[in-house]
C-alpha positions as CSV (number, residue, x, y, z in Angstrom):
1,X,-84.6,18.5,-8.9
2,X,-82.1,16.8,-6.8
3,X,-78.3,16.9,-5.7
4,X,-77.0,15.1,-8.5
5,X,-78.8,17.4,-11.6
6,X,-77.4,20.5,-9.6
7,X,-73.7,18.9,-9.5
8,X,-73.9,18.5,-13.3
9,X,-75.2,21.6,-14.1
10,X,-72.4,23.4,-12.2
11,X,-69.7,21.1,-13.6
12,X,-70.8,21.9,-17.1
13,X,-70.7,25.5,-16.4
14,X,-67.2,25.7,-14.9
15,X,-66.0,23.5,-18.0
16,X,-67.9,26.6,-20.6
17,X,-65.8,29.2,-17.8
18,X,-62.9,27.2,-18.2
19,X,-62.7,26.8,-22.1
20,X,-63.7,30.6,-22.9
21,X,-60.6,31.3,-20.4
22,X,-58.6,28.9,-22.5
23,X,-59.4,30.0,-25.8
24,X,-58.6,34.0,-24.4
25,X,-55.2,32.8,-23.8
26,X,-54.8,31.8,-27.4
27,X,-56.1,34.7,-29.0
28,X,-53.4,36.6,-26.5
29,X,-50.7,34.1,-27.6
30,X,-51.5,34.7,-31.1
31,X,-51.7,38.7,-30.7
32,X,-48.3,39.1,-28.8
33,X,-46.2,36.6,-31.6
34,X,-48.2,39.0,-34.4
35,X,-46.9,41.7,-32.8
36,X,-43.4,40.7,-32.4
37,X,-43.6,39.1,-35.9
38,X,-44.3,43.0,-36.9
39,X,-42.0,44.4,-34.9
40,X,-38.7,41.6,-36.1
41,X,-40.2,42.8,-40.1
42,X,-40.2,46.7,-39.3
43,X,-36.4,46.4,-37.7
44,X,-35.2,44.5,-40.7
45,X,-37.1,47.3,-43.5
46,X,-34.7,50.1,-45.0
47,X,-35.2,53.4,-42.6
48,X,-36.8,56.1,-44.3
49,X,-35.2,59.2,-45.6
50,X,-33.6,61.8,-43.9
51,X,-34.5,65.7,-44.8
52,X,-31.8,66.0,-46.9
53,X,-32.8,62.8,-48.9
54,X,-36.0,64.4,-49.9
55,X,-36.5,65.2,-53.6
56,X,-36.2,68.8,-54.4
57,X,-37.6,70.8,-57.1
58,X,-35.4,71.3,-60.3
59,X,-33.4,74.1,-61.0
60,X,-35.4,75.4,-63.3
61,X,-38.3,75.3,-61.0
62,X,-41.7,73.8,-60.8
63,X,-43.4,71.6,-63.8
64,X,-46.3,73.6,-65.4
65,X,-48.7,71.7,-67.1
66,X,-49.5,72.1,-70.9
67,X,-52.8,73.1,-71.9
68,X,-53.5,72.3,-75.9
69,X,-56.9,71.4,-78.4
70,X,-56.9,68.3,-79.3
71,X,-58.9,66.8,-81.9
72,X,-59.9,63.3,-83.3
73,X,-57.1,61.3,-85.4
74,X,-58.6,59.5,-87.7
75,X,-57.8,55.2,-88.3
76,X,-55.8,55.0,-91.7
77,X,-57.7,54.0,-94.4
78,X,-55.8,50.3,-96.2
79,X,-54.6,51.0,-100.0
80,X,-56.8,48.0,-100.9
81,X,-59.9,47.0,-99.0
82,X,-58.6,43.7,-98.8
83,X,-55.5,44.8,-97.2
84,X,-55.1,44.4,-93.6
85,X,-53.9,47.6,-91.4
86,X,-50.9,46.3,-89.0
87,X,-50.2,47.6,-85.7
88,X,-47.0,49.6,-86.3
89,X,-49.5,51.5,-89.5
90,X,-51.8,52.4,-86.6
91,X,-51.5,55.9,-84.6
92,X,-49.8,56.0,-80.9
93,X,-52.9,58.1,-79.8
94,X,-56.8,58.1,-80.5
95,X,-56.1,61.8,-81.0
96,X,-53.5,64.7,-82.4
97,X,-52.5,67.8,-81.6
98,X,-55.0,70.4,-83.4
99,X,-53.9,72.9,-85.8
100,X,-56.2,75.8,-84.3
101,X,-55.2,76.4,-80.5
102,X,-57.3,79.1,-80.4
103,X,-60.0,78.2,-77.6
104,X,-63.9,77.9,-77.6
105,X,-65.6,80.6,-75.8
106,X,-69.1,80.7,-75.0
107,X,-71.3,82.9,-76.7
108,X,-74.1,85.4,-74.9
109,X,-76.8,82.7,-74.5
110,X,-75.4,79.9,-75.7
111,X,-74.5,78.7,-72.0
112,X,-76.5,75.2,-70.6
113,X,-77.1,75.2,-67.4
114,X,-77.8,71.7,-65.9
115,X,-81.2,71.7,-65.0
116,X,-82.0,75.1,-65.6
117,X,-85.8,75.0,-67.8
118,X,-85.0,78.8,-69.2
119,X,-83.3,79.9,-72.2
120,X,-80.4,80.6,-71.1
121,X,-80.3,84.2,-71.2
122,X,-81.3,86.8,-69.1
């Protein structure tokens, strides 16, 4: 090889040194006006609440939920097969609040145990 190849060869590499260094100072530029982008958005955002802003609970204390059966409600049946059902003849829910709230208990070896190969009983 001679002088001239070895000139080239180190021009091209301080051009690749001098772009990368380049194209870091963009991706700074672009980092810092993000960041002050961020920082003009938080300044102009409501502040959050104070302590005494904070919801409480009501006077009458804390929500319990309800526990109830519920069981199936069935679709209305039309007067006349040929009738159509409208929306406002149909039910809110798919179910209804059950009669019996007396709860299902599970008998002496009627328990299913997931993967269990026995009876059930011991």
């Amino acid at each position: 090889m001679n002088t001239a190849s070895y000139e080239v060869i180190a021009a091209s590499g301080a051009l690749k040194a001098g772009a990368a260094f380049i194209g870091g100072l963009i991706i700074v530029a672009g980092l810092i006006w993000a960041v002050r982008m961020g920082i003009r958005v938080r300044v102009q955002e409501s502040r959050p609440p104070t302590a005494e802003e904070q919801p409480t609970l009501p006077a009458s204390g804390a929500i319990h939920e309800l526990r109830e059966r519920r069981e199936p409600d069935e679709v209305p049946r039309a007067a006349d097969e040929s009738e159509r059902l409208k929306p406002t003849q149909m039910h809110a829910s798919g179910s209804k609040h059950a009669d019996d709230q007396s709860r299902r208990r599970w008998g002496s070896g009627s328990g299913r145990d997931s993967g269990g190969s026995g009876s059930g009983t011991t």
